[in-house]
C-alpha positions as CSV (number, residue, x, y, z in Angstrom):
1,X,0.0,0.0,0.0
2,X,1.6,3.1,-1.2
3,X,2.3,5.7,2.0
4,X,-0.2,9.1,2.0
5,X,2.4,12.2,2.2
6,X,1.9,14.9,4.9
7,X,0.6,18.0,3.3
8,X,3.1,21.0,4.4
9,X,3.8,24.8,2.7
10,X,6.2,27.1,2.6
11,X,5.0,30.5,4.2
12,X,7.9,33.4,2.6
13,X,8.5,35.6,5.8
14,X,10.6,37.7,3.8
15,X,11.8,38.0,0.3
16,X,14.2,40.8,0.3
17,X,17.9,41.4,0.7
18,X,19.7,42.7,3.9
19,X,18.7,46.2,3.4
20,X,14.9,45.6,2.8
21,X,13.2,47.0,-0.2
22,X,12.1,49.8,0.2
23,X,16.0,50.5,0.6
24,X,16.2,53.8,3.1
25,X,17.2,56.6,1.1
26,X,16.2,55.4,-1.7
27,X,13.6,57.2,-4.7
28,X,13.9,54.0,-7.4
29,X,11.0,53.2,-9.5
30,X,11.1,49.2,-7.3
31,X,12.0,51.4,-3.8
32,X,8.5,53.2,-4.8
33,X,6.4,50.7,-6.5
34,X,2.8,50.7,-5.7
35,X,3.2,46.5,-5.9
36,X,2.8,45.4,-2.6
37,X,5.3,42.2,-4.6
38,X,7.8,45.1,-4.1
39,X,8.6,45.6,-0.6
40,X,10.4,42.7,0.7
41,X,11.5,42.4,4.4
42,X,14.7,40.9,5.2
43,X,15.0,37.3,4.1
44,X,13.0,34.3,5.8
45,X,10.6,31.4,5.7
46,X,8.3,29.5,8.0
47,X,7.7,25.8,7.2
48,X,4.2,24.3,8.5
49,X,2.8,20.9,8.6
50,X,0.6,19.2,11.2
51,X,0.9,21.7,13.9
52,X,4.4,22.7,13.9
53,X,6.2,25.6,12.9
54,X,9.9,25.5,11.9
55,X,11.6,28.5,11.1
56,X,14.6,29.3,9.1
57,X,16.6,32.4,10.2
58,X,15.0,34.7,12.6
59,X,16.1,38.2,10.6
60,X,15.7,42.0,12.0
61,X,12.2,41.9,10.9
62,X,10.8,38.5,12.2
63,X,8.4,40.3,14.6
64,X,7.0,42.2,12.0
65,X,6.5,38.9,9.8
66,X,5.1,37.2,12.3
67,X,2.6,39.4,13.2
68,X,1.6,39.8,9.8
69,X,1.2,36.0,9.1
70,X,0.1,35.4,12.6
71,X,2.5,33.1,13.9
72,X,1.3,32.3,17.3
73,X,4.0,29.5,17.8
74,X,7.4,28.0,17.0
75,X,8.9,24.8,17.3
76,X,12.1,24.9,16.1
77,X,14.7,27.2,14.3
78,X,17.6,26.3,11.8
79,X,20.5,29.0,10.9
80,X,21.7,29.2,7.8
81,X,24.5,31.7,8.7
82,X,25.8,34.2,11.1
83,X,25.2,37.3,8.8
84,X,22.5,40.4,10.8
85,X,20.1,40.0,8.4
86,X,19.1,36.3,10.0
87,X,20.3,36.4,13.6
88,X,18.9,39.9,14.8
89,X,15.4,38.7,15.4
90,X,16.7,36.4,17.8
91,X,15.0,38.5,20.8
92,X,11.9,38.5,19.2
93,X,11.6,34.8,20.3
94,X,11.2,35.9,24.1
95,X,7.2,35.3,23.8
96,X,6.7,32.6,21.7
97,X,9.4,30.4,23.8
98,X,7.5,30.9,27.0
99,X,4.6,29.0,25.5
100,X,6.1,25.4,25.5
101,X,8.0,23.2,28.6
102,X,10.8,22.9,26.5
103,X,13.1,25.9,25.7
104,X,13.2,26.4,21.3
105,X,15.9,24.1,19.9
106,X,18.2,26.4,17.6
107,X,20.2,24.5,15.0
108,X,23.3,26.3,14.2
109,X,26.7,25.4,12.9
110,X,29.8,26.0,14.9
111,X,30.6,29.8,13.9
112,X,26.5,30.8,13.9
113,X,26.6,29.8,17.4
114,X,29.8,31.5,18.7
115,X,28.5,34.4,16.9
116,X,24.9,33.5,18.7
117,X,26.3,33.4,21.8
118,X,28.6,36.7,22.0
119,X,25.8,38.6,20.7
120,X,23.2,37.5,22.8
121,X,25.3,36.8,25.4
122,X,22.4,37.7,28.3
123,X,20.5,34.9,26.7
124,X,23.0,32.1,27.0
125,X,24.7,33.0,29.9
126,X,24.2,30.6,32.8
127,X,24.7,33.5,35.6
128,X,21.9,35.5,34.3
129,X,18.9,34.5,35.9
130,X,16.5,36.9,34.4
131,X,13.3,34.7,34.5
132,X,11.8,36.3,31.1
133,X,14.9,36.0,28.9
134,X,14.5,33.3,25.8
135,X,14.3,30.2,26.4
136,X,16.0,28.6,23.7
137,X,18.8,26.1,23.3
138,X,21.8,26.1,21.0
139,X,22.0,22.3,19.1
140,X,24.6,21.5,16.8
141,X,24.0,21.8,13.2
142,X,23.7,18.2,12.1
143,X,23.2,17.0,8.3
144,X,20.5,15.1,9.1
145,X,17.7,16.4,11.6
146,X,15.3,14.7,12.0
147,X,11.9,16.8,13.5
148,X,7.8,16.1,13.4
149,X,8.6,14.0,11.1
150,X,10.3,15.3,8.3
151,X,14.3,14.9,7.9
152,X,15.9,18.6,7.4
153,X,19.0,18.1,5.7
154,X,22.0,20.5,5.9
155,X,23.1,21.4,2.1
156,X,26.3,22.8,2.1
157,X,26.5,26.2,-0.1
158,X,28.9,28.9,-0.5
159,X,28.2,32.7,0.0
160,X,31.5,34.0,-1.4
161,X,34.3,32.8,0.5
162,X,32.3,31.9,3.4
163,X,30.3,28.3,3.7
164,X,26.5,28.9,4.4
165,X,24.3,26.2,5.2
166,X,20.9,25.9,2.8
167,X,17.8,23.1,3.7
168,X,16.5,20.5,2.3
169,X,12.6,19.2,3.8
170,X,10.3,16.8,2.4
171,X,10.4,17.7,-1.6
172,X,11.1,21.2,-1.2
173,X,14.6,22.9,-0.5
174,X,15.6,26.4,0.7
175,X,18.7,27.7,-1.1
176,X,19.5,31.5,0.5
177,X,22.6,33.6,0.8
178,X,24.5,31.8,-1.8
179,X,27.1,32.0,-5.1
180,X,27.7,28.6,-5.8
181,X,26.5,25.5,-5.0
182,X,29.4,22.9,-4.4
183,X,29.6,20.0,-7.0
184,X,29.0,17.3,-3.8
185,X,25.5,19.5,-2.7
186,X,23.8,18.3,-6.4
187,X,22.7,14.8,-5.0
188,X,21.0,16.6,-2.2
189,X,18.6,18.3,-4.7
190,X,17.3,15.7,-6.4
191,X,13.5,15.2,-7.6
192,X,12.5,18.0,-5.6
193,X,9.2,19.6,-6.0
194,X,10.1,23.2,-4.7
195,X,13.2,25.0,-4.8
196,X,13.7,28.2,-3.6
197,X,16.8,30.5,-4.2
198,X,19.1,32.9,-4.0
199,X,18.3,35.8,-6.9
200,X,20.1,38.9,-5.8
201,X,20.0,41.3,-8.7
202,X,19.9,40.9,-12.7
203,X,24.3,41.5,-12.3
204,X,26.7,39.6,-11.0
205,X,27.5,39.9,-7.3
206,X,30.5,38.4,-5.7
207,X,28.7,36.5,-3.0
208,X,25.4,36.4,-4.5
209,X,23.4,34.2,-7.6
210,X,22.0,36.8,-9.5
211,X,19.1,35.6,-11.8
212,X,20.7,34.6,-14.9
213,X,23.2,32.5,-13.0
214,X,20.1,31.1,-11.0
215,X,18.3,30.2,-13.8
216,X,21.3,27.9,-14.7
217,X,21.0,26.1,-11.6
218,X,17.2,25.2,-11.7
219,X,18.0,24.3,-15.4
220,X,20.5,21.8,-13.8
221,X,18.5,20.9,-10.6
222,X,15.4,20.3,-12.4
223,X,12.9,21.0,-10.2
224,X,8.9,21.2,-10.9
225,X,8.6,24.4,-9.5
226,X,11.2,27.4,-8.5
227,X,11.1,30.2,-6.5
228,X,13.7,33.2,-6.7
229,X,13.9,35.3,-3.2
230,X,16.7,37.1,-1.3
231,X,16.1,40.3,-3.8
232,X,17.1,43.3,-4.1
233,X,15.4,46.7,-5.3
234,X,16.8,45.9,-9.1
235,X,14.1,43.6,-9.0
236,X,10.6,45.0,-10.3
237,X,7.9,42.2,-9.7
238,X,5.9,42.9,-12.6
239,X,8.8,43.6,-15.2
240,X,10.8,40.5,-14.4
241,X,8.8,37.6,-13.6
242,X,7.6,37.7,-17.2
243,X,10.6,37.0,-18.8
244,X,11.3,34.0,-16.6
245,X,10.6,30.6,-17.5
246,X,7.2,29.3,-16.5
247,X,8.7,26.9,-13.8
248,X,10.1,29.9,-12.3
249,X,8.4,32.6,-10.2
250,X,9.0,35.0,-8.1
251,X,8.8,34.9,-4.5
252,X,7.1,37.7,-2.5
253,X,6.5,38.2,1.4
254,X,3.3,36.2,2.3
255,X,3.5,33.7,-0.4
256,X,2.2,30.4,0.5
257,X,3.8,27.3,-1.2
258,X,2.3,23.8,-0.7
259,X,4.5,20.7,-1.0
260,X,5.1,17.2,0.0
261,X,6.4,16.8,3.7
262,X,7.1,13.1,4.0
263,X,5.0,9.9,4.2
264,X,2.7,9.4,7.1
């Protein structure tokens, strides 16, 4: 008898680059777009399934995304990398941790976490006793995490010279903050359903895809359905998403994308 999967979406937190778009300062035609695709906080996603809520990066503006999208919960949180634009929000866990008996598991590799710790130093130090501070706890950042029932898998990924960590869940896969993908990550992207990327700007960047580049890679990876995110304000919805291939979209802050968790 063949296994039923668990139904699961991706909920886009935030489609934007480190600076946000609107960029401050700035008067461009995507800065002042009327296209509420446009304005992108600072880049995120929440996966759901059953009644569970992982999250991936918690960025400057993950209070503001979660009140929009009315997260109410959390049960988990994977970092892909140390940068500000998905550690800041770290403090804006405080209220959702107090909900549970067991403090929020964060997954982070070894430099995330020192980086974790010094910033947020009143959260993991043992002498503070502070009773309302998060309660969260730093795990290692294994390949293979099991959680709720679906396996996250670490996919290495490199952000210039520095090694970034992108996810793979279910038949979906989250590729941020990224240049290249290393020749031994490939297998890890196999018959996926959704993948979602890197797609900076339409120019080359030395630590970012931009969206010719990306379009190479879902060429190669093959995937039923892309997504680019992680954009920046040379990005106009409306002008770009047309010339891309139909398997390829856009992502914008709120988007919703279903896919296949695992069997149940």
């Amino acid at each position: 008898m063949n296994a039923t999967m668990m139904n699961a979406t991706i909920l886009m937190l935030g489609s934007g680059t480190s600076m946000g778009v609107p960029t401050l300062g700035c008067k461009c035609r995507v800065c002042t777009s009327s296209d509420p695709r446009d304005n992108r906080t600072r880049p995120s996603i929440a996966i759901l399934y059953g009644e569970r809520c992982v999250l991936i990066d918690s960025g400057p503006d993950f209070r503001q995304q979660a009140l929009r999208e009315g997260i109410d919960h959390l049960d988990a949180v994977f970092y892909t990398h140390p940068h500000a634009d998905h550690i800041l929000g770290l403090d804006d866990l405080r209220p959702l941790s107090f909900q549970g008996k067991e403090k929020i598991p964060l997954h982070a590799d070894a430099a995330t976490a020192a980086v974790l710790e010094r910033m947020f130093e009143y959260t993991f130090s043992d002498s503070n006793k502070y009773p309302f501070k998060a309660r969260v706890s730093l795990q290692p950042l294994a390949d293979v995490t099991h959680l709720f029932g679906i396996d996250f898998l670490r996919v290495p990924l490199l952000h210039g010279e520095l090694q970034t960590a992108g996810f793979r869940f279910g038949s979906a896969a989250y590729l941020t903050d990224m240049s290249d993908i290393p020749e031994s990550s490939f297998p890890l992207l196999e018959n996926l359903d959704v993948l979602i990327l890197d797609a900076l700007r339409l120019t080359p960047h030395p630590s970012h895809s931009h969206v010719e580049q990306s379009l190479k890679f879902v060429e190669r990876i093959r995937p039923k359905q892309a997504y680019f995110t992680h954009m920046s304000h040379e990005i106009l919805h409306a002008e770009v998403e047309p010339t891309l291939p139909p398997s390829v979209r856009l992502a914008y802050d709120g988007l919703r994308i279903p896919f296949a968790g695992a069997p149940c």
